[in-house]
N, C-alpha and C positions, 0 to 999 in steps of 0.2 A: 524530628528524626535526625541523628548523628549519620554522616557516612566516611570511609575512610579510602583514599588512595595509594597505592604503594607500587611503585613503578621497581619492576626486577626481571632485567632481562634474562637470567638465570632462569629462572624460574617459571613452569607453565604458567598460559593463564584461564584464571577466573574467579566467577562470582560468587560470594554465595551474599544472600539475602537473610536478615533476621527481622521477622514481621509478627505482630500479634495477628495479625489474620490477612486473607487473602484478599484485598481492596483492589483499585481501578490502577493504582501504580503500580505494584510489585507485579498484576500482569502486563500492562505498557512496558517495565522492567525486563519481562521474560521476552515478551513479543520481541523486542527491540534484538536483545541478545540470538534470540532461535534464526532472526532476519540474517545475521551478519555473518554466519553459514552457510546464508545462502544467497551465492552473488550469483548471475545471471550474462550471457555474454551479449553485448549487444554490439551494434556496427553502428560508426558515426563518420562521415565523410572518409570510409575505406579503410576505417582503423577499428580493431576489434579493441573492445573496452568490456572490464569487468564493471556490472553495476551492482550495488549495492540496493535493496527491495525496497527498505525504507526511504532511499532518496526519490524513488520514484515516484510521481504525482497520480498516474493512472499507465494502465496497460490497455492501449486500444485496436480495434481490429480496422484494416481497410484495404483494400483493394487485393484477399485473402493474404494480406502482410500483417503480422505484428508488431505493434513498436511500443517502445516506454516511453513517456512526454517526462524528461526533466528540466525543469524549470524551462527555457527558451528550445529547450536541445529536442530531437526526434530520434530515439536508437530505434533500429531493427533488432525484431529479434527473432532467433531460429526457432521458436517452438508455436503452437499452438493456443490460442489465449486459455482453452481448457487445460492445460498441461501447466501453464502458469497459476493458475486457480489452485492446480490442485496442489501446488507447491508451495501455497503462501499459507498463511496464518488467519486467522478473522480479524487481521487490522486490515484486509482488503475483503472490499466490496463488488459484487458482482449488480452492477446496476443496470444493466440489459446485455442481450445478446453477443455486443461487438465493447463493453466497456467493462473494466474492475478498475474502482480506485480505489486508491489506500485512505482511508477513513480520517489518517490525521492532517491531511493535505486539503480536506473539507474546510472549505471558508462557511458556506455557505447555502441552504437550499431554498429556493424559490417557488412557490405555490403559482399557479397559473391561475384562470378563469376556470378553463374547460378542465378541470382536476389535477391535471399531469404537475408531475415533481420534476425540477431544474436543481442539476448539484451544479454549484460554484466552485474550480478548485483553487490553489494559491495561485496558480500560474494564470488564469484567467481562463481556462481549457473549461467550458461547458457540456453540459449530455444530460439526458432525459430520461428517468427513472420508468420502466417500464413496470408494466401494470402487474405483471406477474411476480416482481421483482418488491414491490412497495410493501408488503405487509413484513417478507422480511428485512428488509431495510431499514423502517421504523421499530423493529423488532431491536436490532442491532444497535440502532443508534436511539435507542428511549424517546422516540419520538413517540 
């Protein structure tokens, strides 16, 4: 696969894509692109910051606050984890009631004894795949 850059400030920008078929990267491609439309306002020690979706690890719910986990960092953020959901793409995962992670931040998932599924993310941020949540999750991710 050839690709080509061309930096012109003149000029709007964008992508176009020429693909014999539709495979696992030109949508990684699209996902990535549709994300970067869509920043999100988050608060971090009293400063409103735009974040970017894909930099995100997971969006988690607690003490009825929302916040994005990136890398070390905790932003709040003003919306609803369901309103987050419905904003994002299928590169984020809805893996119980109080957690969505973005799927490429997945290091890792962990089988237990007693059944239950452990996602591992890059940041080291852990959470438990809830029972209602597993078929589609294995779904999503060809498990």
């Amino acid at each position: 696969m050839k690709w080509s850059l061309f930096i012109n400030k003149e000029k709007e920008e964008e992508i176009l894509i020429y693909a014999h078929e539709e495979n696992d990267l030109v949508k990684d491609i699209i996902s990535l692109v549709a994300l970067q439309d869509k920043t999100i306002n988050g608060i971090y020690n009293d400063e409103i910051q735009l974040i970017t979706p894909s930099l995100v690890s997971c969006f988690i719910s607690e003490n009825n606050k929302v916040y994005a986990l990136i890398n070390d960092k905790k932003y709040l953020i003003k919306k609803r984890l369901y309103q987050i959901e419905e904003m994002m793409d299928e590169s984020f995962l809805k893996i119980n009631q109080s957690c969505l992670v973005n799927r490429k931040k997945i290091v890792k998932f962990q089988a237990s004894i007693g059944g239950s599924l452990m996602v591992i993310l890059d940041n080291g941020y852990k959470d438990y795949v809830a029972r209602r949540e597993l078929k589609n999750i294995k779904q999503r991710m060809g498990l």
